[in-house]
C-alpha positions in Angstrom: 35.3 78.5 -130.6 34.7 76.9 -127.2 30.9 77.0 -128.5 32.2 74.8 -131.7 34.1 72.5 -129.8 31.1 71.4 -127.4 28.9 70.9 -130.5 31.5 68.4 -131.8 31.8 66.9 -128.7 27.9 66.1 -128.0 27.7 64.7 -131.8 30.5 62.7 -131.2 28.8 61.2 -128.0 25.5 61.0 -130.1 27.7 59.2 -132.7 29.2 57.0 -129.7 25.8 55.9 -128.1 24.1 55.1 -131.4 26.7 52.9 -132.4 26.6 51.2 -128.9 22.2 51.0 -129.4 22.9 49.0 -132.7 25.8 46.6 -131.3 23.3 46.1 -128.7 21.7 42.6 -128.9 18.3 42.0 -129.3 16.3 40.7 -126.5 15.2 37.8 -126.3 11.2 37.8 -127.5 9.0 34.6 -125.6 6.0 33.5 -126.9 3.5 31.4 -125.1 0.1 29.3 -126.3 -2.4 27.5 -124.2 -5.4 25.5 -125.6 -7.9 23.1 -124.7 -8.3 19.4 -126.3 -11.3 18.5 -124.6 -10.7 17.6 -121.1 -6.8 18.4 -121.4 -5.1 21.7 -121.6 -1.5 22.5 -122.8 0.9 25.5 -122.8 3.7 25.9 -125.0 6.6 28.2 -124.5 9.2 29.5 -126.6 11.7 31.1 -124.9 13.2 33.6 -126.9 10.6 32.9 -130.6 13.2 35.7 -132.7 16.4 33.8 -132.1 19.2 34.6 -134.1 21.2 32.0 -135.8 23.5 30.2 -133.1 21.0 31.0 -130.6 19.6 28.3 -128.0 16.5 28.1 -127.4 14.2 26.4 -125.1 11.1 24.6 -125.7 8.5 23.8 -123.3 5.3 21.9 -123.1 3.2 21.8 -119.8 0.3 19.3 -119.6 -2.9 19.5 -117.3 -6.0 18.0 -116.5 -9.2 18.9 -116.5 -11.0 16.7 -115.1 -10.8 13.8 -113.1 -9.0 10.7 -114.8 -6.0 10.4 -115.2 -4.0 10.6 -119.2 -1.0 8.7 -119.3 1.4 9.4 -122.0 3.3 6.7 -123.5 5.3 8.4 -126.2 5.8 12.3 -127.0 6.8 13.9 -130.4 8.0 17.4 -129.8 8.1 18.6 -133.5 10.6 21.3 -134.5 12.1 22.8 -137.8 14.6 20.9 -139.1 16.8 23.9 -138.7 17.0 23.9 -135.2 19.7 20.9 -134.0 18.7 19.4 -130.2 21.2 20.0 -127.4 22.1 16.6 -126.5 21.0 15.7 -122.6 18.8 18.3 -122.4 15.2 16.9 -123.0 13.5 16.2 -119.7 10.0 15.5 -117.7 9.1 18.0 -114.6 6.8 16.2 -112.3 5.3 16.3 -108.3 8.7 14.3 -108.3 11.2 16.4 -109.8 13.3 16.5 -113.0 13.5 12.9 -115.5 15.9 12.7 -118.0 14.7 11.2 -120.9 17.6 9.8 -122.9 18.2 7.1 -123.4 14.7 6.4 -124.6 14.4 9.3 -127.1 14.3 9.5 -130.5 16.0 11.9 -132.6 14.5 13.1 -135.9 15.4 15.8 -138.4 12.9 17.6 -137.3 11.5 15.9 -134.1 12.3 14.5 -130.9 10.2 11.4 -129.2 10.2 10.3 -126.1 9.1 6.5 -125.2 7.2 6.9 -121.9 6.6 3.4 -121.7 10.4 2.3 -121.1 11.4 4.5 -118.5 11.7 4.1 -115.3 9.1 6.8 -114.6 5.5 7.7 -116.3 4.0 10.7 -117.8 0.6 11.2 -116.2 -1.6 14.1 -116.2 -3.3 14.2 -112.8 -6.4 16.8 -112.4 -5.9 18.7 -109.5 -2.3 17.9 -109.4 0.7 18.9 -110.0 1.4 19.9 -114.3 3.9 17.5 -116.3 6.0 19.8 -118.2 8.3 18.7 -121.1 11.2 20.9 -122.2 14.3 20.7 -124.8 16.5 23.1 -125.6 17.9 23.6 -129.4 20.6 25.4 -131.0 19.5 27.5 -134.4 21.1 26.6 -137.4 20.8 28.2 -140.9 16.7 28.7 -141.0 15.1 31.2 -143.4 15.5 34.6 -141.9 12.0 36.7 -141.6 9.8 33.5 -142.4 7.7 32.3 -139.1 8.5 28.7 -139.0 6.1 26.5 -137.0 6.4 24.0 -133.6 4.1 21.5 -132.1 3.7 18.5 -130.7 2.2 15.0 -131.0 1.5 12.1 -128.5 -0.1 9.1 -128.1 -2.1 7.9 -124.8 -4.0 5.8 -123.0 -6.8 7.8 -124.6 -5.7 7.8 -127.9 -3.6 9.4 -130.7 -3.3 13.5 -130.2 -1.6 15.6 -132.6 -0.7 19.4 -132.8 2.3 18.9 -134.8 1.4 22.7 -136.5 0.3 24.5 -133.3 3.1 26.5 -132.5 4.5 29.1 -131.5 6.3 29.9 -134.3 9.3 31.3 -134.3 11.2 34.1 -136.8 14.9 33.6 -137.0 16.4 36.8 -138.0 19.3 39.3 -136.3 23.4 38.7 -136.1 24.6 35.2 -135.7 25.9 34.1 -132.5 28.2 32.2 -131.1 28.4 28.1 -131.6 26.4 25.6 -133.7 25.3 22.9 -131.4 25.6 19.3 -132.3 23.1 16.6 -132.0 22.6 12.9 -133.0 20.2 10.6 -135.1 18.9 7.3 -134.1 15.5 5.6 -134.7 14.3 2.3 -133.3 11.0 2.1 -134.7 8.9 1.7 -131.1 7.6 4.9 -131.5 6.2 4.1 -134.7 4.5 0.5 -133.6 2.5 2.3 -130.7 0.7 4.6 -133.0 -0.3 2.2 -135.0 -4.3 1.8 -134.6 -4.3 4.5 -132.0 -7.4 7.0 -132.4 -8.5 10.1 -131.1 -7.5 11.3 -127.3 -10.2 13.1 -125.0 
């Protein structure tokens, strides 16, 4: 009897922890990149690339130099699925000088968000041997395709020319239980963006 009554005691434990294990939320998954484009390099980071839907997620893009001259940025597409919604305030350039908020001057798209370098107060340089630019956004996941890897990039246009990775990734694979909030964000377009890449070519 006593025996019996121990056995039904561990299963209902068993029974207790599984059930806490599968409440459990996932943890977050980051995925990171880096390439080369000739005499620049990039990393991009996801910070959590199997978000659930209600999730928010970070995005970030660091620039460096590899040589010496300098590549100033005068506009930057970060390029997103149109699933994801951008947290208002939240896009910003880290420089040797500290955090920039970008808004006013940015763009919001469906699926991208721009930022016009050329009408802030600061610029985006990438200095070799100095300090890395780094741009980051955060987004809130909306009703994506569960299970399907969905693709990120980004796009910009220089003072050495037009440089697009709007495919390059990471990718990220919304799946899991929803979370809490949707996230808002806003739509404007003025056109600038457009006007400077017009006749731009190749960077290096």
């Amino acid at each position: 009897m006593i025996r019996r009554a121990l056995g039904h005691a561990a299963a209902a434990i068993g029974v207790g922890a599984l059930a806490v294990l599968a409440a459990a939320p996932a943890g977050a998954a980051p995925e990171t990149i880096t390439w080369n484009n000739n005499t620049s390099q990039y990393t991009r980071t996801i910070s959590n690339a199997t978000p659930a839907v209600g999730d928010t997620i970070t995005v970030t893009t660091t620039f460096n130099r590899l040589q010496a001259g300098d590549e100033t940025i005068h506009w930057l597409k970060d390029w997103h699925p149109a699933c994801l919604t951008y947290v208002t305030d939240s896009a910003k350039l880290t420089d040797a000088a500290g955090d920039h908020a970008v808004e006013p001057y940015l763009e919001i798209g469906s699926d991208f968000i721009a930022g016009d370098f050329t009408a802030t107060s600061y610029r985006m340089v990438m200095k070799h041997g100095g300090p890395a630019s780094t741009f980051s956004a955060r987004y809130t996941v909306g009703s994506c395709a569960t299970g399907t890897a969905l693709q990120t990039g980004m796009e910009y246009l220089s003072n050495l020319g037009h440089v697009d990775f709007a495919a390059k990734g990471p990718a990220i694979t919304v799946g899991g239980t929803p979370g809490p909030g949707g996230g808002t964000g806003s739509s404007s377009g003025s056109g600038i963006l457009d006007s400077l890449l017009n006749g731009a070519g190749s960077g290096s």
